[in-house]
Every structure is written in structure tokens, then in C-alpha cells.
MARVEX-588720 format. One record per atom (N, C-alpha, C): residue number from 0; residue in three letters; atom name; x, y, z. Coordinates in Angstrom, 1 decimal. Layout:
<semis>
(NUM "ALA" "CA" (X Y Z));
...
</semis>
This chain:
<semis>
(0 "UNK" "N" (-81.7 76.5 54.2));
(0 "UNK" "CA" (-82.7 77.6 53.9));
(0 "UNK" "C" (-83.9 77.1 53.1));
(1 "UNK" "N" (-83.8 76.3 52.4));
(1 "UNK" "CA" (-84.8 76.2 51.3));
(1 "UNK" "C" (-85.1 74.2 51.9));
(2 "UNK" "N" (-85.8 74.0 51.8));
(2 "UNK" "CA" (-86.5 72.2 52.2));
(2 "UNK" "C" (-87.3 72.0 51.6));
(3 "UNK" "N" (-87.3 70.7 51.1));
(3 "UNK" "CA" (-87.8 70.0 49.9));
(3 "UNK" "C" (-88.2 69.2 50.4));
(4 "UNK" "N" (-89.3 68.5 50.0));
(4 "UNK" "CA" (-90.4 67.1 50.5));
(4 "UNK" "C" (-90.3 66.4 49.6));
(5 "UNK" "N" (-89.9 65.0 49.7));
(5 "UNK" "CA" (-90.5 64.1 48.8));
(5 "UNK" "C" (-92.0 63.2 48.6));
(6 "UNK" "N" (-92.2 63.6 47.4));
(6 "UNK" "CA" (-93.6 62.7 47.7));
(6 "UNK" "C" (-93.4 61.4 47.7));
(7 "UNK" "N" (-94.0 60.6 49.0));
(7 "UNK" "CA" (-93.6 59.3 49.3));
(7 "UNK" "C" (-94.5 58.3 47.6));
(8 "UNK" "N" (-95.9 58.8 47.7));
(8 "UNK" "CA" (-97.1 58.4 47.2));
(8 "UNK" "C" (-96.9 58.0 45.4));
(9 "UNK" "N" (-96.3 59.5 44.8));
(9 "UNK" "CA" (-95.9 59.4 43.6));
(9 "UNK" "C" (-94.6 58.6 43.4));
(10 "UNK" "N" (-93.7 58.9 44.0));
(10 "UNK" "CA" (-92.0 57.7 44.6));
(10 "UNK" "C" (-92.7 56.2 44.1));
(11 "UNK" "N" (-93.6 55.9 45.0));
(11 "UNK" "CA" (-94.4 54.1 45.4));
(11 "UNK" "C" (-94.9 54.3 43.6));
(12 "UNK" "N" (-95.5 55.0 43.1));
(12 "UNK" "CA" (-96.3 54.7 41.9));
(12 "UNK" "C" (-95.6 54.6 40.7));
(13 "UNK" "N" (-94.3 55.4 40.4));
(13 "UNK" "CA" (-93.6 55.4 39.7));
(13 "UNK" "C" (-92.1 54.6 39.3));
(14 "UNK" "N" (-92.2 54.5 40.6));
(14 "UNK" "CA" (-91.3 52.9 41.2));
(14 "UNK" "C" (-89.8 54.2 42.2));
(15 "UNK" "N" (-88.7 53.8 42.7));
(15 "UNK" "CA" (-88.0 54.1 43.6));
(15 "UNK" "C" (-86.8 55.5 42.9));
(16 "UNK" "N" (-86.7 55.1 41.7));
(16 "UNK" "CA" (-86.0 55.8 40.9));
(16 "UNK" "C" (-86.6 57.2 40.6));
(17 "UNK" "N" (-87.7 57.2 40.6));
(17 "UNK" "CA" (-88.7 58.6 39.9));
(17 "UNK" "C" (-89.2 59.3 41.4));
(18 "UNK" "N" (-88.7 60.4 41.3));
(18 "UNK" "CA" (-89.6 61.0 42.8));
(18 "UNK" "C" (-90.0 62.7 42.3));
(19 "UNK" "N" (-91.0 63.2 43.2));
(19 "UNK" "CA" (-91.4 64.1 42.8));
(19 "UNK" "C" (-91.0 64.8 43.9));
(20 "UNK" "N" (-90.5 66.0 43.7));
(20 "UNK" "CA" (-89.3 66.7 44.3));
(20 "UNK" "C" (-90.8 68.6 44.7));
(21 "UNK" "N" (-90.9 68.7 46.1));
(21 "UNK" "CA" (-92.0 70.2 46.2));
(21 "UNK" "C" (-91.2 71.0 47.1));
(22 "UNK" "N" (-91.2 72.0 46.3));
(22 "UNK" "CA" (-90.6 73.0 46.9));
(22 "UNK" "C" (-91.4 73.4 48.5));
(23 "UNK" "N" (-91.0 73.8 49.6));
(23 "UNK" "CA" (-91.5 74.1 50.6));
(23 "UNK" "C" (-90.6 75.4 51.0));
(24 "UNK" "N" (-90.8 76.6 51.1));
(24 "UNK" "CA" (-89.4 77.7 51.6));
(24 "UNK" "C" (-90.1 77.6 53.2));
(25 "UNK" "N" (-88.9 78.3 54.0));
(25 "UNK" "CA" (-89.0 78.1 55.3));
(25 "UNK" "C" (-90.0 79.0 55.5));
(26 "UNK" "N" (-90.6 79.9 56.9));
(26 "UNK" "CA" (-91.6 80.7 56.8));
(26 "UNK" "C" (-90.7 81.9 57.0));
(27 "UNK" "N" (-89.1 81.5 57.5));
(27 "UNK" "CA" (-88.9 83.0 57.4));
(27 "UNK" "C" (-87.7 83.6 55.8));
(28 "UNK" "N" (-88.4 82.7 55.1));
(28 "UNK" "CA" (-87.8 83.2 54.2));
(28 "UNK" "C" (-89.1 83.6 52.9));
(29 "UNK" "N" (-90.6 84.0 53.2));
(29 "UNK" "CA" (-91.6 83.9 53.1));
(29 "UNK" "C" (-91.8 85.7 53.4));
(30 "UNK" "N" (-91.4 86.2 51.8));
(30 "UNK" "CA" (-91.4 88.0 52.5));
(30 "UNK" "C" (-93.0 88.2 51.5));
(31 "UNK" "N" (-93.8 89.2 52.1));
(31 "UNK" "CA" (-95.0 89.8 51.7));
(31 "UNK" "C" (-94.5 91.1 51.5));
(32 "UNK" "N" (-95.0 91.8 50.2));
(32 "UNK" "CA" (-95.0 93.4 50.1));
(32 "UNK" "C" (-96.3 94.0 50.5));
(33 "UNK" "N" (-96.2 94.9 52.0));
(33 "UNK" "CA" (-97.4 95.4 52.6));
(33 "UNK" "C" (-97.7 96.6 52.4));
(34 "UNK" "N" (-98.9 96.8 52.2));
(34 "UNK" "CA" (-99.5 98.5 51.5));
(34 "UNK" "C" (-100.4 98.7 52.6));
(35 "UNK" "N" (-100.0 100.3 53.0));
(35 "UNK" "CA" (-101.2 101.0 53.6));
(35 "UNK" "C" (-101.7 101.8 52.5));
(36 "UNK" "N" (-103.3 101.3 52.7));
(36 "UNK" "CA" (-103.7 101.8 51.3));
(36 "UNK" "C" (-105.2 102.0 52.3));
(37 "UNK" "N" (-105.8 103.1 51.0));
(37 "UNK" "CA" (-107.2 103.1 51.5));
(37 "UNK" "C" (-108.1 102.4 50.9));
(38 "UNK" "N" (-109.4 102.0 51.6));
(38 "UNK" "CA" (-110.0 101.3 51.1));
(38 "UNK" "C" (-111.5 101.4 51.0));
(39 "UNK" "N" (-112.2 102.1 49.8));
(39 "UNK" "CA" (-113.4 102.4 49.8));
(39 "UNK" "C" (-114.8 102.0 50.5));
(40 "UNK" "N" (-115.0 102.6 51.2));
(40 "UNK" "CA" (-116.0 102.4 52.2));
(40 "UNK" "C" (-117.6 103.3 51.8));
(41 "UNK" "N" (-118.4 103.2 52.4));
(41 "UNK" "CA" (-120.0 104.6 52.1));
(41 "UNK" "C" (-120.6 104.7 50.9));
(42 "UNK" "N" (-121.7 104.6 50.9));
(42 "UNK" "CA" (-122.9 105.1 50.3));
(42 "UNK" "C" (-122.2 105.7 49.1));
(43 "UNK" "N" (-123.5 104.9 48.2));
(43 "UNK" "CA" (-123.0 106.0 46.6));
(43 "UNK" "C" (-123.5 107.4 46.6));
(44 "UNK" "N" (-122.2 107.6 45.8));
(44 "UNK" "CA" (-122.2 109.1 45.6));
(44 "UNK" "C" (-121.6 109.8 46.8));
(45 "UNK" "N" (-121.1 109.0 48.1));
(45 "UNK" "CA" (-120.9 109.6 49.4));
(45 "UNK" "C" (-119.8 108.6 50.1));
(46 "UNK" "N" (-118.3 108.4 49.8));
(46 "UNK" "CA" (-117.2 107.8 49.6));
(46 "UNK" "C" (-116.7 107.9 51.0));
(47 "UNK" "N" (-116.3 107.1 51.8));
(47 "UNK" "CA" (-115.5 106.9 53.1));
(47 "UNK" "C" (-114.7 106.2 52.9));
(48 "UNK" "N" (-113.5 105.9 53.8));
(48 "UNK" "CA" (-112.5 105.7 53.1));
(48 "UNK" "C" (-111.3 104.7 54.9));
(49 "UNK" "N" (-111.4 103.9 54.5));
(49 "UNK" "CA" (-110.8 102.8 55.6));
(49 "UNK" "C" (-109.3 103.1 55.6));
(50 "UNK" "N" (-108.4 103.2 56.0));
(50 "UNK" "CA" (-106.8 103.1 56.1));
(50 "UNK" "C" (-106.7 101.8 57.0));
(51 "UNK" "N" (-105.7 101.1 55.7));
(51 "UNK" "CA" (-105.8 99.7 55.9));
(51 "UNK" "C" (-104.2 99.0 55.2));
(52 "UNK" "N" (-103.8 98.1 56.2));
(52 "UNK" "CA" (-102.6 97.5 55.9));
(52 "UNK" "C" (-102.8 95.9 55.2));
(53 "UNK" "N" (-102.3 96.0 54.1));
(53 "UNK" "CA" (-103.2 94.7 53.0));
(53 "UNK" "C" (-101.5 94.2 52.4));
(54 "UNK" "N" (-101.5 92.8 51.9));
(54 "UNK" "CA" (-100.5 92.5 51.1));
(54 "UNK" "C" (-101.0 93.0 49.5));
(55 "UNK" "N" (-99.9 93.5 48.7));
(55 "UNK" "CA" (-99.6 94.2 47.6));
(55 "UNK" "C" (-101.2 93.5 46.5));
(56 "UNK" "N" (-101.1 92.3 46.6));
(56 "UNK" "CA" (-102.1 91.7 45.9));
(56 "UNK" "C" (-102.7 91.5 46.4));
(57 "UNK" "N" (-103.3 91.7 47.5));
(57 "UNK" "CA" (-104.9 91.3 47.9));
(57 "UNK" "C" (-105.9 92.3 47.0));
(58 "UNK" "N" (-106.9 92.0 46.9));
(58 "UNK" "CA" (-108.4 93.0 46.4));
(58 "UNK" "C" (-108.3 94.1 47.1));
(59 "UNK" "N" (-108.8 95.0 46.4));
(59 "UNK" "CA" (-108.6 96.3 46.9));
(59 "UNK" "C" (-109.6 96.3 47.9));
(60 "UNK" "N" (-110.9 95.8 47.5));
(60 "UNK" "CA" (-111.7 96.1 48.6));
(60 "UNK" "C" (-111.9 94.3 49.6));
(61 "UNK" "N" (-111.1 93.3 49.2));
(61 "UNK" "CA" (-110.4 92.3 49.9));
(61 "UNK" "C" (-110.1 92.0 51.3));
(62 "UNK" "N" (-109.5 91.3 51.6));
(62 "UNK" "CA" (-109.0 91.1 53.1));
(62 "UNK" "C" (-107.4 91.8 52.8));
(63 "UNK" "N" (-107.7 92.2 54.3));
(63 "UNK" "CA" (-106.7 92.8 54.7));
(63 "UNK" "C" (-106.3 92.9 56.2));
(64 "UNK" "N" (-104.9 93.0 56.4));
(64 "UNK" "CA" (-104.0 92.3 57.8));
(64 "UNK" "C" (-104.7 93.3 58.8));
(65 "UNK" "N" (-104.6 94.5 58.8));
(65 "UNK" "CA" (-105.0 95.6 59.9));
(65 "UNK" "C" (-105.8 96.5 59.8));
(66 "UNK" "N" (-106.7 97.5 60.4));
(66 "UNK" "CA" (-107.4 98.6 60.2));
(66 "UNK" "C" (-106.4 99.9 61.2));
(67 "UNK" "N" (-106.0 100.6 60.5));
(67 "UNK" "CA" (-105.3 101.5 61.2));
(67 "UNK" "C" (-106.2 103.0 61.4));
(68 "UNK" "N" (-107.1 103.1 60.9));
(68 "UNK" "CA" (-108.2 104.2 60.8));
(68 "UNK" "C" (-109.2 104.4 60.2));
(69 "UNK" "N" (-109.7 105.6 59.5));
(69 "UNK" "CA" (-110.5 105.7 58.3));
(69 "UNK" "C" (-110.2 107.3 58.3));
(70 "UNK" "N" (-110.7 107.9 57.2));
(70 "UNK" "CA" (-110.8 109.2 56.3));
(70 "UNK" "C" (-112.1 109.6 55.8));
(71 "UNK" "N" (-113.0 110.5 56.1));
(71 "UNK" "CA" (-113.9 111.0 55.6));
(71 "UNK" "C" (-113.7 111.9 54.3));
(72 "UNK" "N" (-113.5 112.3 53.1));
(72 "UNK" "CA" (-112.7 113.4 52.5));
(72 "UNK" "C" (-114.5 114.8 52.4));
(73 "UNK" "N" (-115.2 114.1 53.1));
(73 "UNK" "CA" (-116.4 115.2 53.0));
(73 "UNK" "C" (-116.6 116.1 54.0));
(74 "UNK" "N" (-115.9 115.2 55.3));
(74 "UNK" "CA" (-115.9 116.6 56.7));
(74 "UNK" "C" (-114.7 116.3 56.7));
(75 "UNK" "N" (-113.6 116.2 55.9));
(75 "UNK" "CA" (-112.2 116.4 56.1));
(75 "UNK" "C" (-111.6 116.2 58.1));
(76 "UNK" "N" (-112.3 114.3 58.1));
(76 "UNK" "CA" (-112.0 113.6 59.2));
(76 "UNK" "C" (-111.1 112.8 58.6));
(77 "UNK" "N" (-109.7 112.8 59.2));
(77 "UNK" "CA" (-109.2 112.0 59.7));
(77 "UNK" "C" (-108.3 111.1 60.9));
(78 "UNK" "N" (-108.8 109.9 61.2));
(78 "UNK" "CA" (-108.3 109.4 62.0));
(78 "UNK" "C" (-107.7 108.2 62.1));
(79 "UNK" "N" (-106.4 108.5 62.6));
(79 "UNK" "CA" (-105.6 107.0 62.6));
(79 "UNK" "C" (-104.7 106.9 63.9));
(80 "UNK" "N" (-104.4 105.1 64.3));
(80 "UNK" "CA" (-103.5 105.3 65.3));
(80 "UNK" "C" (-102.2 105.3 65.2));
(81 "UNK" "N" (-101.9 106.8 65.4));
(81 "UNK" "CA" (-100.5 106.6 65.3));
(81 "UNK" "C" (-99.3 105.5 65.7));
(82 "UNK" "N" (-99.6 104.9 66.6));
(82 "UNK" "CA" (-98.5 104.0 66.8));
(82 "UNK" "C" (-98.7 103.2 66.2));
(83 "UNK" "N" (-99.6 102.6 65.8));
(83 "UNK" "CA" (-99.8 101.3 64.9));
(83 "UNK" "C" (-99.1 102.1 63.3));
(84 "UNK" "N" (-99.4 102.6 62.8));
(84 "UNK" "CA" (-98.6 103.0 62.1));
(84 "UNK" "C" (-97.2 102.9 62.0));
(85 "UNK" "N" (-96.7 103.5 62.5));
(85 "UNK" "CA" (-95.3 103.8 63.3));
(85 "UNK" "C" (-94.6 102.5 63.1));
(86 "UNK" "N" (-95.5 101.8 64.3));
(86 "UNK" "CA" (-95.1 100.4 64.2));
(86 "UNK" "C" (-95.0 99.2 62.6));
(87 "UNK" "N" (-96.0 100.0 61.7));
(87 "UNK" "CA" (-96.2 99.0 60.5));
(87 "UNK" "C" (-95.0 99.4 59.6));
(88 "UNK" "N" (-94.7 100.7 59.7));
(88 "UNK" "CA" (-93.6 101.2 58.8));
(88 "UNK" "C" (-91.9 100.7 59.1));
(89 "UNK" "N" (-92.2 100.5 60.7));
(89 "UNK" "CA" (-91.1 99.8 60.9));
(89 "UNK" "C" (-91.0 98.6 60.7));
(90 "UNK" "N" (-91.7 97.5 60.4));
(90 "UNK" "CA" (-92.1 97.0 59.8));
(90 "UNK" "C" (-91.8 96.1 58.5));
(91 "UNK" "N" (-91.7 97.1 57.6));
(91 "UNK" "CA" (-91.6 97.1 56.0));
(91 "UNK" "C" (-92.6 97.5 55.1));
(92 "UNK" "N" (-94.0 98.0 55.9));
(92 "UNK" "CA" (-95.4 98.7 55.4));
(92 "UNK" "C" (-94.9 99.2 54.4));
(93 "UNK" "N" (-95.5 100.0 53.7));
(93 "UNK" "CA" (-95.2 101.3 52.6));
(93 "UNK" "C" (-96.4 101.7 52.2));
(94 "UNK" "N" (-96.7 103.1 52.2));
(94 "UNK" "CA" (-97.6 103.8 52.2));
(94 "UNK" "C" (-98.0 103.7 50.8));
(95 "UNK" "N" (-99.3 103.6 50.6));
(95 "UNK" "CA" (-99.6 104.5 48.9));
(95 "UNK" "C" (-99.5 105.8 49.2));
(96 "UNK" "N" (-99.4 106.7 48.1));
(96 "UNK" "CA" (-98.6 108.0 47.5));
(96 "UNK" "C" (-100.1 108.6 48.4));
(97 "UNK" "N" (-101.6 108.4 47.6));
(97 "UNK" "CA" (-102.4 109.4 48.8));
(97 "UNK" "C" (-102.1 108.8 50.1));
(98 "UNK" "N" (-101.9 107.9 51.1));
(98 "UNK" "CA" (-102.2 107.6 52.6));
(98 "UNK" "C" (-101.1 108.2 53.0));
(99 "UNK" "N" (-99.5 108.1 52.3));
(99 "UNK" "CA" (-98.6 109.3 52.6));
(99 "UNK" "C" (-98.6 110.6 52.9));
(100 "UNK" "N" (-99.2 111.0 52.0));
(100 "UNK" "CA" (-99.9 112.7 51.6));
(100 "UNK" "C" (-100.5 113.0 53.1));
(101 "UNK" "N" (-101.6 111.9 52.8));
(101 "UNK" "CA" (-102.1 112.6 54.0));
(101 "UNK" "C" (-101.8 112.1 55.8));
(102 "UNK" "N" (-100.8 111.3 55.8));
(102 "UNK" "CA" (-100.2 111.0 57.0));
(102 "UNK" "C" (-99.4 112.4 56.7));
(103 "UNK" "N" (-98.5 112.8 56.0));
(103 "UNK" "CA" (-97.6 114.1 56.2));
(103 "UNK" "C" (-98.7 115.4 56.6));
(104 "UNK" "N" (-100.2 115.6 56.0));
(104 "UNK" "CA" (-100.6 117.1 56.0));
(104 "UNK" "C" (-101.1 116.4 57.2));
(105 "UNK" "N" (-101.3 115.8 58.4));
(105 "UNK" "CA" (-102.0 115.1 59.5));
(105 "UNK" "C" (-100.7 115.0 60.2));
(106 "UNK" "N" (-99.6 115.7 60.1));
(106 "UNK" "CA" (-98.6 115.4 61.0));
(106 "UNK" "C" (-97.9 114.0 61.7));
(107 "UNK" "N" (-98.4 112.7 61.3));
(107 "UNK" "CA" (-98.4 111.4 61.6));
(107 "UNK" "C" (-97.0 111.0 61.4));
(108 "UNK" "N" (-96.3 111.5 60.1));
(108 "UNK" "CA" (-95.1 111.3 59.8));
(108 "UNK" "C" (-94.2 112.5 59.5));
(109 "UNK" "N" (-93.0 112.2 59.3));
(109 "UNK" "CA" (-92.6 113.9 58.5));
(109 "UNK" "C" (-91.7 113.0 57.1));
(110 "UNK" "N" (-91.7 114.5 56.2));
(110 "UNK" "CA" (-90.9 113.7 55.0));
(110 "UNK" "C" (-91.6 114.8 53.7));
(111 "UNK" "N" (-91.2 114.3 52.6));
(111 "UNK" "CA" (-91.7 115.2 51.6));
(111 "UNK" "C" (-93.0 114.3 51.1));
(112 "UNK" "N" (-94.0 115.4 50.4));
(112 "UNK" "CA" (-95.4 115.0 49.8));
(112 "UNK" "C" (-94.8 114.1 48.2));
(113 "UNK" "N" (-95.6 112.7 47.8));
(113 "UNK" "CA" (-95.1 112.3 46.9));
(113 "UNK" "C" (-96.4 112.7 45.8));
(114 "UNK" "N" (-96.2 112.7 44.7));
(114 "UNK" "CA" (-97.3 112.7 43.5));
(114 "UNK" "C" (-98.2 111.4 43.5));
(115 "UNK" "N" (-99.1 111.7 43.9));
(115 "UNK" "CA" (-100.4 110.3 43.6));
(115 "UNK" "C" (-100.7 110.3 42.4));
(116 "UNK" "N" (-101.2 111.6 41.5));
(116 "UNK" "CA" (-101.6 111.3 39.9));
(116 "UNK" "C" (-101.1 112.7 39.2));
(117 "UNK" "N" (-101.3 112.3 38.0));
(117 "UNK" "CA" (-100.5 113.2 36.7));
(117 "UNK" "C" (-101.6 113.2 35.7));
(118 "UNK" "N" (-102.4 114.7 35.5));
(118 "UNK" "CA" (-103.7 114.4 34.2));
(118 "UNK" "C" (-102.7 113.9 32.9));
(119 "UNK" "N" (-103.9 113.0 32.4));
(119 "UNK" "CA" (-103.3 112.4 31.2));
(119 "UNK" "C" (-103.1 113.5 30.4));
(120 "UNK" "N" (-102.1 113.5 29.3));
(120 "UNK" "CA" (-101.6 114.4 28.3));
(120 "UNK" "C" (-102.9 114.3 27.4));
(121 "UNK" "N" (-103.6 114.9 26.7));
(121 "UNK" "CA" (-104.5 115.3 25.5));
(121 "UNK" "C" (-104.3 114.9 23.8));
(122 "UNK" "N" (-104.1 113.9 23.1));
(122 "UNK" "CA" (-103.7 113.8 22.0));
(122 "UNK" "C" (-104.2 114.3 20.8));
(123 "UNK" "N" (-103.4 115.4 20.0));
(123 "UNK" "CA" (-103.5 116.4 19.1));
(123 "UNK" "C" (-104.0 117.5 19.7));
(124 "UNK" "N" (-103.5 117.8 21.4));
(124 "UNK" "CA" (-103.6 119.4 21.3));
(124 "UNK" "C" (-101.9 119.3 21.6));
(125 "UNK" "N" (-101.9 120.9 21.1));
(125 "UNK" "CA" (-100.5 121.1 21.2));
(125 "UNK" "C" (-100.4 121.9 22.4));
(126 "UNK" "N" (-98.9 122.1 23.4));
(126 "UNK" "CA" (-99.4 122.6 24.3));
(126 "UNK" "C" (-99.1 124.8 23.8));
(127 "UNK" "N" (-99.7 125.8 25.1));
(127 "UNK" "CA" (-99.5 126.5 24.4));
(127 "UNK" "C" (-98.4 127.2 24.0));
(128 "UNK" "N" (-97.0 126.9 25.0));
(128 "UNK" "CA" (-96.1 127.5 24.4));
(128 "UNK" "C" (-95.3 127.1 23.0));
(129 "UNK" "N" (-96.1 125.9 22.5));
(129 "UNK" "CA" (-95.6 125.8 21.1));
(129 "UNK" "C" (-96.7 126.3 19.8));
(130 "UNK" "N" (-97.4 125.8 20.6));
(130 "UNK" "CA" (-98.6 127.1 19.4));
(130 "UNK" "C" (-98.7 128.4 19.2));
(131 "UNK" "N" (-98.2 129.2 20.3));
(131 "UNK" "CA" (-98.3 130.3 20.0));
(131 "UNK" "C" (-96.5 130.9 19.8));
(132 "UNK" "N" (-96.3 130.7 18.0));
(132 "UNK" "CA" (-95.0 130.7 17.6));
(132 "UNK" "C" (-94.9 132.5 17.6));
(133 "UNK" "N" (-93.9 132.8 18.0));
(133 "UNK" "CA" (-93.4 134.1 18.1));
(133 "UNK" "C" (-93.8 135.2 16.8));
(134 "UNK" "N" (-94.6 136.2 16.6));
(134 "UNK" "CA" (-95.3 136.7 15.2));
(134 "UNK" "C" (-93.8 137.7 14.8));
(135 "UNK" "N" (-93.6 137.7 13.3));
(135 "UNK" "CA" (-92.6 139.0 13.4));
(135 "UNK" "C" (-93.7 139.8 12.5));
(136 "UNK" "N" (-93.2 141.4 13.1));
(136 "UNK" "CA" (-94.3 142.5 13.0));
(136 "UNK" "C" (-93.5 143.0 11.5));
(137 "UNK" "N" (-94.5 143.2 11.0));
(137 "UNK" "CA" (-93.9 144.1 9.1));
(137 "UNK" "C" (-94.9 144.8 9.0));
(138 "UNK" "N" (-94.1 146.0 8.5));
(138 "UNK" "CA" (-95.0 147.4 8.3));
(138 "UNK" "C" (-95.5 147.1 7.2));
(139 "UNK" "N" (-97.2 147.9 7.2));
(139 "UNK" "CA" (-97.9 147.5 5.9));
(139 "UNK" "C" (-97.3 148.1 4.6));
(140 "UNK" "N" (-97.4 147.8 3.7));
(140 "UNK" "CA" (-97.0 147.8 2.5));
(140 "UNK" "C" (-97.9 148.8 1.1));
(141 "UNK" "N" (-97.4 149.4 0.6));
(141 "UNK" "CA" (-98.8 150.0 -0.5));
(141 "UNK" "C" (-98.8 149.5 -1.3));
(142 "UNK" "N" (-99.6 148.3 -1.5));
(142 "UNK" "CA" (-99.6 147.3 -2.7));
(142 "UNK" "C" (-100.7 148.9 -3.5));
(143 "UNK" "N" (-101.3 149.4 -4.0));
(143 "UNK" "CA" (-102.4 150.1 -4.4));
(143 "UNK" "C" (-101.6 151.3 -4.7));
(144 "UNK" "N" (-101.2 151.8 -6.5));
(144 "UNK" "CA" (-100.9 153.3 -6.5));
(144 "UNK" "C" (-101.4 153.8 -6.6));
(145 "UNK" "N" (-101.7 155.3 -6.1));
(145 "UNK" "CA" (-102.5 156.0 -6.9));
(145 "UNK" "C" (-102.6 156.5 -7.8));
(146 "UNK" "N" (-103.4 156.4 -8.8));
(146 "UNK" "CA" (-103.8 156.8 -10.2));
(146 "UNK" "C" (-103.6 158.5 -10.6));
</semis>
């Protein structure tokens, strides 16, 4: 599974005893993590949006293995080919959390909606059901006698 090369060159320089040992893995033991992800496209201030199958580390706006569609989010266009899809997830693709989303509300896949983002929490506000501590009511009192 795993094959090693010797370097002949460094072997000859260091004499027969000393060899420099390189890792080489086979190609099918050579796994990539693949994301369909989108990838920013259009004019500033006016965002289009590529659906695109990239390895985990490539550049976001980088090379990438496939073009499966694009997404307008301004006239609420989308379009992708479903079987290429289909085919990438069978695959080992994996969607980002938005290209999920909206493969499920585009009927492309079926499955549950995942969370894409969470607003950050606020530091030193408290939220309101602990600020507003329960009042207990007391009848007024007649500090004041009359004279």
C-alpha cells in the first residue's frame, strides 16, 4: 500500500550505507475532502454566486474541480445540474450548510435544513429573561403621621 523510493543521487553522495528514504502513497490511497460550495461571482455591491465543487483547501475564489451551476440571490435564480450533483455526492462531495439549504428549498435533494450561521452573542448585555427579575408587589406604606 504505501512505496518508498530511494534516492539513488543522495545514496552515491553519502556513500552506500546512508539513503534517503521519500515517501510516495499510491494514487488510490490519495483521499481529497470535496466541498460544494459557492463561490463569489458580480459586480460590487451586486453578488452572484457560482455552485462549485473545490477540494476543502483550495481558495475560495481559487480553482476548482467542477461548475455545477450558479445562484443569483437578487432575482432569486437558481440553477444547477441535478445529476451532476447527484453524481458528486455519491461521490464523497459534501455540501456547505448554505448550498445544502438551498439544494433542499430547490427540491435537488431531500433531508433536513442545516444552520449556516448563529448572530454572535453581545458582551455585557444580559439577555431579557434574566434582566427582567420577577418584581414582588408591597402595599404602600404611611411613613407620614398626621399631626
Amino acid at each position: 500500500l504505501l512505496s518508498f523510493v530511494i534516492s539513488k543521487s543522495y545514496g552515491r553522495f553519502l556513500g552506500s550505507r546512508l539513503k534517503k528514504l521519500t515517501f510516495h502513497p499510491s494514487p488510490s490511497t490519495i483521499l481529497f475532502m470535496l466541498k460544494m460550495r459557492l463561490q463569489r461571482r458580480g459586480k460590487k455591491n451586486y453578488a452572484t454566486y457560482r455552485i462549485v465543487v473545490a477540494e476543502h483547501t483550495a481558495p475560495i475564489k481559487g480553482r476548482f474541480i467542477d461548475d455545477l451551476g450558479y445562484y443569483n440571490p437578487h432575482d432569486k435564480k437558481f440553477v444547477v445540474d441535478a445529476e451532476k450533483v447527484s453524481a458528486w455526492i455519491e461521490k464523497g462531495a459534501q455540501a456547505s450548510p448554505t448550498v445544502h439549504n438551498l439544494l433542499i428549498n430547490h427540491k435537488v435533494i431531500k433531508g433536513e435544513k442545516k444552520l449556516s450561521w448563529r448572530p454572535k452573542k453581545k458582551e455585557g448585555v444580559e439577555e431579557p429573561a434574566k434582566a427582567a427579575a420577577p418584581v414582588a408587589e408591597t402595599t404602600p406604606t404611611e411613613d407620614k403621621k398626621e399631626e
